[in-house]
N, C-alpha and C positions, 0 to 999 in steps of 0.2 A: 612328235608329242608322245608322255609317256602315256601308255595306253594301262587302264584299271583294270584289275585281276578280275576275272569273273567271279561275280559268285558265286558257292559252293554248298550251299544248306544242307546237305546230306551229311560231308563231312562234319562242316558245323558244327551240326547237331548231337555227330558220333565226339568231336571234342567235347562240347558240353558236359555230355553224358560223362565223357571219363573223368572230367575235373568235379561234376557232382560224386561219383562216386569216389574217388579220393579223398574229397572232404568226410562225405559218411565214414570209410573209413578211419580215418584220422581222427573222428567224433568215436569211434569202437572202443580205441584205446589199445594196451599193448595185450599179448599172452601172457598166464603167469610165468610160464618157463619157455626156456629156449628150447626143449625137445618137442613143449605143444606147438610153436613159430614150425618148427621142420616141419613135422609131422602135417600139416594143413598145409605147408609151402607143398611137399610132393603131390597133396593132391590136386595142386592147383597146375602142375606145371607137366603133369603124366600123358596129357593129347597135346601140348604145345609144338609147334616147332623153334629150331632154335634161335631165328630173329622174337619169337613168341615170347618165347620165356623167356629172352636175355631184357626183353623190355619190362617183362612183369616183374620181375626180379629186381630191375631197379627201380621202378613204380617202389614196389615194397620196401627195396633196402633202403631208401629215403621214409619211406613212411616209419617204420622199424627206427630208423635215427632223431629221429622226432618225438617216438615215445619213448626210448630205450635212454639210459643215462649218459655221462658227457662218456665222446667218444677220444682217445688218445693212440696217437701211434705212436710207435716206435720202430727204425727203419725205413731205409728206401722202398723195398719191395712194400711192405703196410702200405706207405702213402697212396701209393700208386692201387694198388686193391681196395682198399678203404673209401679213396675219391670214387672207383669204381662201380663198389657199390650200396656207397651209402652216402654220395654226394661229398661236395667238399665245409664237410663240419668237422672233422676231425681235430683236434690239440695234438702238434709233434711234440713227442715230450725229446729230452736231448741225451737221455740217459735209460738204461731199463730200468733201473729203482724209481727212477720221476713216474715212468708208467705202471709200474707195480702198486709204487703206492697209491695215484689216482682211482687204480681198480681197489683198490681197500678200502679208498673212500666211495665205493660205489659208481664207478665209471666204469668203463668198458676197454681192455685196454688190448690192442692190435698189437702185435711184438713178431719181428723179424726173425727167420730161425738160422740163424747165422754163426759160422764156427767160433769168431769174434765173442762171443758170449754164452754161457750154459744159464743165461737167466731162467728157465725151465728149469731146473734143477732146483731150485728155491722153494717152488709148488711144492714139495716133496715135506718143508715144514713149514709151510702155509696151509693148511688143508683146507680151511676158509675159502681162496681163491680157487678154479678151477678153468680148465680149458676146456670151452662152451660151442668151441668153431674152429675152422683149420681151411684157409686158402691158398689156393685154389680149391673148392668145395664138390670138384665131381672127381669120381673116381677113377678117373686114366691121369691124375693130376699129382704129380708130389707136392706136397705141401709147402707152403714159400714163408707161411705168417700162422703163430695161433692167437686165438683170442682168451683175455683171461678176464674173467669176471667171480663174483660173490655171486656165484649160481650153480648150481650142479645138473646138468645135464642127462637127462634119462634115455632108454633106449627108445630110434623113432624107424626101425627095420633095416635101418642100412647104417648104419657107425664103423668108425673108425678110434680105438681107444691106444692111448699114448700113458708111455710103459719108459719107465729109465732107471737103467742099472750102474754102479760104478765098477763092473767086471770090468777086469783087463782082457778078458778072451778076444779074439775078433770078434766085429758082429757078426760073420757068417757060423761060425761056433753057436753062438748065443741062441741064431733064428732057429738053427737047429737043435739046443737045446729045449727051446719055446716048443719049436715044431713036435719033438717026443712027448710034450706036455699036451697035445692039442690046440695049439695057438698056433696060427699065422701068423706070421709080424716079419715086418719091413724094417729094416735099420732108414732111419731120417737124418741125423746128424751127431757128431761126437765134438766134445767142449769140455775143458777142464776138469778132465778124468773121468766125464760122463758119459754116457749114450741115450739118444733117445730113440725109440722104436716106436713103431705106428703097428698095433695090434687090428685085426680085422674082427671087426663087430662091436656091442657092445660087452664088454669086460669091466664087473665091478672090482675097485682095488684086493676084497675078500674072496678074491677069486681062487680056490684050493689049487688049481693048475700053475700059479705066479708062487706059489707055497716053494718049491727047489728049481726056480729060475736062478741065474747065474748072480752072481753080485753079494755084497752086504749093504750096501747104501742103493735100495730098489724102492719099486712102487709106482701107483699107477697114477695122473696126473686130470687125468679130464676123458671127455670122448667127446665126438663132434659127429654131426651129418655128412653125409655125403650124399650128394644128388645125380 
């Protein structure tokens, strides 16, 4: 005979608890901005361990996709990050402009950073859109996906800002050109006569140090967190 799971009321109870607080939450409503989401995300996740935080984290990035607008990927790698951590809501768009333009109508749009396409490079006369997020989101991670949304992202103590030049130099040239200026930066990937660079910190486009970086067709694109 099957034999009945004992009771458990402690857990229970500890369930209850977190799906009442889920709701309150979700009754809060969202952040104005994605630097205020970081900024409250680090302090939530600073005593965690890491089964800790990879569950609060997806607690929130579902909660997050629930208030946040329609969400859009583009690419393999998106899917796969995006289902991760923000559940599976996403729209694959089949093209980067189908997701470009969804973020101009106010979605949220996930994009692959793939040598296949310089769709980042587009930002550059867009300035409306911006890059708000960048996955994998902790820093020993090279970045696989940025996010582009109609939001501009301020600093939340640890960023990461995204810099593209059309120099022909190498990128190792370039870093160290950056580097003479006081900039850290990482080459990311190169696409249709582009580069793009992952600059360390936050860095606004009016940055006087980007003033004799290498290139004529330059400029800075977004910044994101890093945790």
């Amino acid at each position: 005979m099957l034999a009945e799971p004992p009771e458990d009321p402690a857990r229970l109870a500890q369930d209850r608890a977190l799906a009442k607080a889920v709701r309150a939450r979700m009754a809060g409503g969202p952040r104005p901005t994605p630097d205020a989401d970081a900024i409250a995300l680090r302090s939530l996740l600073k005593d965690l361990s890491a089964p800790e935080a990879a569950a609060v984290r997806s607690v929130l990035g579902r909660i997050d996709a629930g208030h946040g607008g329609p969400l859009i990927v583009w690419g393999p790698a998106s899917q796969v990050l995006a289902a991760d951590r923000y559940g599976l809501v996403a729209r694959i768009a089949a093209k980067p402009e189908a997701a470009l333009k969804a973020a101009h109508d106010g979605g949220r749009a996930l994009m692959d950073l793939t040598a296949s396409s310089a769709w980042w490079g587009r930002l550059l006369a867009e300035p409306e859109l911006r890059v708000t997020a960048a996955l994998p989101d902790h820093g020993a991670a090279h970045p696989r996906a940025l996010m582009v949304q109609k939001a501009a992202s301020g600093p939340t103590g640890d960023d990461r800002t995204f810099w593209i030049t059309d120099s022909s130099s190498p990128a190792g040239r370039i870093v160290s050109a950056l580097g003479a200026s006081g900039l850290a930066a990482g080459p990311l990937i190169e696409a249709g006569g582009l580069k793009l660079f992952a600059l360390a910190g936050y860095v606004q486009p009016t940055d006087g140090r980007l003033s004799d970086a290498p290139g004529s067709l330059k400029g800075v694109i977004g910044a994101a967190p890093v945790f």
